[in-house]
C-alpha positions as CSV (number, residue, x, y, z in Angstrom):
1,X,-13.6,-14.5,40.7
2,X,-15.8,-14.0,37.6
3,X,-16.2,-10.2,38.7
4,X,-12.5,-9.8,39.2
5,X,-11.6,-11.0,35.9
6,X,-14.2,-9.0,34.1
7,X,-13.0,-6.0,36.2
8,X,-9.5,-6.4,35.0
9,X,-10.6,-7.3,31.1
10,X,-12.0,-3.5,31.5
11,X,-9.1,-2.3,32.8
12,X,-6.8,-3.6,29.7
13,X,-8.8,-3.5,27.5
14,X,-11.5,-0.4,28.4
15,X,-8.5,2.1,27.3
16,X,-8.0,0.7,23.8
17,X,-11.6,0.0,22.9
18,X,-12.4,3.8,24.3
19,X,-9.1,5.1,22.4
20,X,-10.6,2.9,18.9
21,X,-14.2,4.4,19.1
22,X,-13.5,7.9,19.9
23,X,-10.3,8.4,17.4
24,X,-11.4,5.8,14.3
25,X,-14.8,4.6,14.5
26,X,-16.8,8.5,15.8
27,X,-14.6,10.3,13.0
28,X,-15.7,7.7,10.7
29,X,-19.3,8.1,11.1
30,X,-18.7,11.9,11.1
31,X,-17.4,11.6,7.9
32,X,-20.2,9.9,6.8
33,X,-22.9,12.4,8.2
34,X,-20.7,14.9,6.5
35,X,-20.9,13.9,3.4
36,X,-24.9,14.4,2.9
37,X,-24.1,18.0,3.8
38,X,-22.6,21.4,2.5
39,X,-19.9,21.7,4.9
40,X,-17.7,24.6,3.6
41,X,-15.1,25.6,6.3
42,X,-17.5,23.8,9.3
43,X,-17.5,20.7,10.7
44,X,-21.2,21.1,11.9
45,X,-23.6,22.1,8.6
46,X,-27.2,22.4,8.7
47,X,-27.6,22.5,5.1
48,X,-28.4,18.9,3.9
49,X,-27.6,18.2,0.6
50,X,-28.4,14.3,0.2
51,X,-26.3,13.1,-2.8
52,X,-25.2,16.1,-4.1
53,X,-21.8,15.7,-3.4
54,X,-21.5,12.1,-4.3
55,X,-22.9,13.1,-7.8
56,X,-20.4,16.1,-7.7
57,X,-17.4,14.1,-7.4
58,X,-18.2,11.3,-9.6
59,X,-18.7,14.0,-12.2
60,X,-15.4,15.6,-11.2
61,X,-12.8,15.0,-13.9
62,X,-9.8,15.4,-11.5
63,X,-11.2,12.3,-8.9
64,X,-11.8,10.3,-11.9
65,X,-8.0,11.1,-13.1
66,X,-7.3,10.3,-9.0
67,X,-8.7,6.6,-9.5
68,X,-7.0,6.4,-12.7
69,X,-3.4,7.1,-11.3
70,X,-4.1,4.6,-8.3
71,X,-4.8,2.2,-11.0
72,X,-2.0,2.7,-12.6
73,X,0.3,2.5,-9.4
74,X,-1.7,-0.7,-8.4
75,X,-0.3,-2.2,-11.8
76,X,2.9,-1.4,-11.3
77,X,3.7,-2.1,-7.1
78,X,1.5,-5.2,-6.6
79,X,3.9,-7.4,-8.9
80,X,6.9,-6.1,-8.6
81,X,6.3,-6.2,-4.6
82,X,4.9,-9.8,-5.1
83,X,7.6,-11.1,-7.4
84,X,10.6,-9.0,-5.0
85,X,9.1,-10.3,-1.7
86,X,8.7,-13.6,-2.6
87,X,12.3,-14.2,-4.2
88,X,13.8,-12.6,-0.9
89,X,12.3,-14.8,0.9
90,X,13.2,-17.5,-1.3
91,X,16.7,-16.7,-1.4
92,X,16.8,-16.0,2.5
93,X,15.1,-19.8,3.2
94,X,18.0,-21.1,1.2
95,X,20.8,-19.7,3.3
96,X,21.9,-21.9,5.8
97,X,24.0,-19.2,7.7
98,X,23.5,-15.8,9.1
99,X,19.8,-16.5,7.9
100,X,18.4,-14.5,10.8
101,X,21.1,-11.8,10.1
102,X,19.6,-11.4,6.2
103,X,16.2,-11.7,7.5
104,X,16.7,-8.7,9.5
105,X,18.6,-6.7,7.0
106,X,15.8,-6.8,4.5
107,X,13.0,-6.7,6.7
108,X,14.6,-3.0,8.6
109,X,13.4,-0.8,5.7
110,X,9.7,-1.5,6.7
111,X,10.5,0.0,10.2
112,X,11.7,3.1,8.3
113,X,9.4,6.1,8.3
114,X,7.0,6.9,4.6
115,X,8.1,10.2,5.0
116,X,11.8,10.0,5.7
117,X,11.9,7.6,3.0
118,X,10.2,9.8,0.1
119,X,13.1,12.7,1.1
120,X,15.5,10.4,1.1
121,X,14.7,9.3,-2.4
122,X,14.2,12.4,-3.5
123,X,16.9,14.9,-1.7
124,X,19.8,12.2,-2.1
125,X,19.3,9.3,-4.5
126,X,16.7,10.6,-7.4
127,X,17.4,14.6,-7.4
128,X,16.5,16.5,-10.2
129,X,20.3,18.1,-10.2
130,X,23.6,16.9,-11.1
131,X,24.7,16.0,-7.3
132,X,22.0,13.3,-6.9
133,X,22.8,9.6,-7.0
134,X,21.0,8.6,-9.9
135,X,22.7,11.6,-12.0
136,X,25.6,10.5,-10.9
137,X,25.9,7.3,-12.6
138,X,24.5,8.8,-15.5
139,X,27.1,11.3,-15.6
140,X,29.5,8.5,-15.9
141,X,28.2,7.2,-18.6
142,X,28.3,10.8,-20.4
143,X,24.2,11.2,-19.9
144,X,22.9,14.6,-19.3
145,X,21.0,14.9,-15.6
146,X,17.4,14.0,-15.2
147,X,14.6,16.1,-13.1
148,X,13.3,12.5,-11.6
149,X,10.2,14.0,-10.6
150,X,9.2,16.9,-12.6
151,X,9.2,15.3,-16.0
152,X,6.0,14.0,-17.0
153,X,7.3,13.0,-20.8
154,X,8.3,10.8,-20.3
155,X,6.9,9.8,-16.3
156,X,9.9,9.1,-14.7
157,X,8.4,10.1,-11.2
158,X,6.8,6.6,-11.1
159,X,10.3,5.1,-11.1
160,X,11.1,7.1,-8.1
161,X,7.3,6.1,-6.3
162,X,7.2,2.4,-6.9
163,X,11.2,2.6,-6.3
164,X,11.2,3.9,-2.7
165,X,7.3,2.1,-2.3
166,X,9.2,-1.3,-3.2
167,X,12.1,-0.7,-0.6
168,X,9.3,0.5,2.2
169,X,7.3,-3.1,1.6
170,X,9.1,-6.2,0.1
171,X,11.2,-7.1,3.6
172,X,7.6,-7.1,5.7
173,X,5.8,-9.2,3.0
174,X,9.3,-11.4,2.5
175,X,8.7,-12.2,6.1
176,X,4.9,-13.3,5.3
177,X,6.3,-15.7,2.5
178,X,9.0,-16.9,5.0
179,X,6.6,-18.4,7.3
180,X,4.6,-19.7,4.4
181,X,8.3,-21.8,3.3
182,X,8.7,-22.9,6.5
183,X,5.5,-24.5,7.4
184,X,5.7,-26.3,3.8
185,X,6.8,-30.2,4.8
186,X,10.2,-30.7,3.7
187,X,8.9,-34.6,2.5
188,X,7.3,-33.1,-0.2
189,X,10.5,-31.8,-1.6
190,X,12.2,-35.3,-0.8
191,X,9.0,-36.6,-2.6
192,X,9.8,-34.6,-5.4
193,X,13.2,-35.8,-5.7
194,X,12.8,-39.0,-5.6
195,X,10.2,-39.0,-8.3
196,X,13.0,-36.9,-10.3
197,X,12.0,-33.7,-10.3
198,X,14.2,-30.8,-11.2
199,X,15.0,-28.3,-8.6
200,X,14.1,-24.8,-9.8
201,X,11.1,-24.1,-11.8
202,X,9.1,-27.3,-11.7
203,X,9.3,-27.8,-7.9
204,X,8.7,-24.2,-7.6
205,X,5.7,-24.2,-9.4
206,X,4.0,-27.5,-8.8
207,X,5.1,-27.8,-4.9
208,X,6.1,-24.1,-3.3
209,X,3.4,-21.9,-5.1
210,X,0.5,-24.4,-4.1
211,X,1.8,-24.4,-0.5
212,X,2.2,-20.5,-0.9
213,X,-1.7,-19.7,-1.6
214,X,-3.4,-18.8,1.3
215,X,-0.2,-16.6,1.8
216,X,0.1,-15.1,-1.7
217,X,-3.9,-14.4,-0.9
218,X,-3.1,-12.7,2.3
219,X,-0.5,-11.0,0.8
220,X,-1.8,-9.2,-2.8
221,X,-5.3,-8.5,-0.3
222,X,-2.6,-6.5,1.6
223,X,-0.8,-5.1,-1.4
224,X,-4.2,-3.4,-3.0
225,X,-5.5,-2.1,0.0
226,X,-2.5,-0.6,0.4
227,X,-1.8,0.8,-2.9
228,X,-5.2,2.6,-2.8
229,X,-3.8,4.1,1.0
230,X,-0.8,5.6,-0.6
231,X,-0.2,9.0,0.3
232,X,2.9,9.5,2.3
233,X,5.4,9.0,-0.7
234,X,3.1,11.1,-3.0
235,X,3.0,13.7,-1.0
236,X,6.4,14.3,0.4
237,X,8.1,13.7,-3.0
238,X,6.2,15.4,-6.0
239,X,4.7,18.2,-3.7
240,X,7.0,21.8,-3.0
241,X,6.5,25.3,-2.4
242,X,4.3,25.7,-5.0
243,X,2.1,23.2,-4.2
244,X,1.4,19.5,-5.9
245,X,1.6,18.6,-9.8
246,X,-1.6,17.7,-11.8
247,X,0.0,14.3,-12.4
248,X,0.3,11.4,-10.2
249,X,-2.5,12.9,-8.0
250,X,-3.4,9.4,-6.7
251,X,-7.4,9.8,-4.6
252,X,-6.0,10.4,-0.5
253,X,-3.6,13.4,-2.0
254,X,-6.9,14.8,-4.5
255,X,-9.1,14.5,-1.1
256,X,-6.7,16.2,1.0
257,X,-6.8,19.6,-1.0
258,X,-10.4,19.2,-1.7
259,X,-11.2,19.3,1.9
260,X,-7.9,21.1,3.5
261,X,-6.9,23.3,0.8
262,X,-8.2,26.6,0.1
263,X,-11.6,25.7,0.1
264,X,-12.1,23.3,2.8
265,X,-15.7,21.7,1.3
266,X,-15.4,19.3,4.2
267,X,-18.6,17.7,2.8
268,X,-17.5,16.9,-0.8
269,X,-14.1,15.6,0.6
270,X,-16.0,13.2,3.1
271,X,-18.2,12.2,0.0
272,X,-15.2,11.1,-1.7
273,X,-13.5,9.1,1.3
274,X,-16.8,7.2,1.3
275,X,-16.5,6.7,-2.3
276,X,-13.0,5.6,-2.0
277,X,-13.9,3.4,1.1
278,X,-16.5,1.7,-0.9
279,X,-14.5,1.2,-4.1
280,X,-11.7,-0.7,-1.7
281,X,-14.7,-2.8,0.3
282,X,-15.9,-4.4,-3.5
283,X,-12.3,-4.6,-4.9
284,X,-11.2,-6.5,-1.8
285,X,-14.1,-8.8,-1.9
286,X,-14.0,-9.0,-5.7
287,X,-10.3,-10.5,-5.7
288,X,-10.9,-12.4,-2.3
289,X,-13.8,-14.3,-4.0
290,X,-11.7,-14.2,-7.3
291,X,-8.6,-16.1,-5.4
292,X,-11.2,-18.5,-3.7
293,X,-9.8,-16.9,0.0
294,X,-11.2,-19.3,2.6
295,X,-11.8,-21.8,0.5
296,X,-10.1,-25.4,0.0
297,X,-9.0,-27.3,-2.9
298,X,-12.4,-29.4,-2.2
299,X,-14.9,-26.7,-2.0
300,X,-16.9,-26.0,-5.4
């Protein structure tokens, strides 16, 4: 019996871990052996370089910019996405009909594709002619039309990223905070009452927040390593036939013309990802330590 089981663990499972090494974990350590080498247009060097690219692109202006923008971006989605989600869910634990209608309603956009999304945003509702749907209102209000995403003074491209980012993210992390609300124990709210508290604010803040932590953890741990992923929405809505912008280049768009543009230095674009990875690894432990993640209330 103890053979057969193991036998059939294989058999589920051998697939998956085979399909995990072979397409994440061996390009990974490629990557990695790539990066200590001058890999122009090859994927198997023989000239070792040690460092030399990591000290290449931390002198490189335009990664440092990279970093910069992702900064910038990180600023602006992780709150708004926080703030949106939670006051989704919020409203949708409050509805006492249809609720699994609304819940579905807000959470479709996350099934919706990054790149179908960013043309959407930027063919239909944010083009940079009169017939978009922005420019539209505007016209009504007498305004002259706006090119969304190719004017940098002032940066209105960032409404359109953190726009169509926001409508890609808040229903999946509204879900999160819904399962957070409803494992809070309504007698704390009945406690709260009786001891007159005031709904809105105060119970909000003293009862539903606390309750909320590990989840608000979870979920701004999610929404950084995310915002340093972003790429899709970049990509597919500043970039056109004549190639990307030298704004808003957040680090996954710089490191995809560094090592598949015209010329393909496979090493110092695998140098980079590292760098990238590594930056992500100490921000994510930095703010998991920061928000005391695994700790409770009675730990020093």
């Amino acid at each position: 019996m103890r053979r057969n089981r193991a036998l059939w663990f294989w058999v589920f499972v051998g697939p998956f871990a085979l399909g995990l090494a072979l397409f994440t974990y061996v390009p990974l350590l490629w990557s990695v052996w790539l990066s200590f080498f001058d890999a122009h247009n090859t994927v198997t060097p023989t000239h070792f370089v040690g460092l030399g690219n990591y000290t290449a692109m931390l002198r490189d202006d335009a990664f440092r910019a990279s970093l910069k923008t992702f900064l910038l971006f990180t600023v602006f989605i992780v709150p708004v996405t926080y703030v949106c989600s939670l006051s989704l869910a919020l409203m949708v634990n409050r509805v006492r009909r249809a609720r699994a209608f609304f819940r579905s309603v807000f959470f479709l956009p996350a099934a919706c594709s990054y790149v179908v999304a960013a043309l959407v945003w930027k063919m239909s509702l944010f083009n940079g002619v009169r017939f978009g749907l922005a420019n539209t209102v505007l016209g009504w209000f007498g305004a002259d039309p706006v090119a969304w995403l190719a004017t940098s003074e002032p940066p209105w491209y960032w409404l359109v990223i953190v726009t169509v980012r926001l409508w890609l993210q808040a229903g999946f992390y509204m879900i999160l905070f819904l399962a957070g609300l409803q494992r809070i124990d309504p007698a704390l709210y009945e406690a709260a009452a009786v001891d007159g508290a005031r709904p809105g604010w105060p119970v909000l803040r003293h009862i539903t927040l606390p309750q909320l932590r590990a989840t608000s953890v979870a979920v701004l741990l999610l929404l950084v390593v995310n915002a340093f992923q972003a790429f899709d929405e970049f990509y597919n809505l500043l970039s056109d036939a004549r190639g990307y912008p030298p704004y808003a280049r957040p680090p996954l768009v710089y490191l995809y013309y560094t090592a598949l543009g015209q010329g393909q230095n496979l090493g110092l674009g695998s140098a980079g990802a590292v760098i990238l990875a590594l930056v992500i690894a100490v921000v994510t432990v930095g703010q998991a330590r920061w928000l005391r993640l695994g700790r409770t209330d009675g730990d020093g």
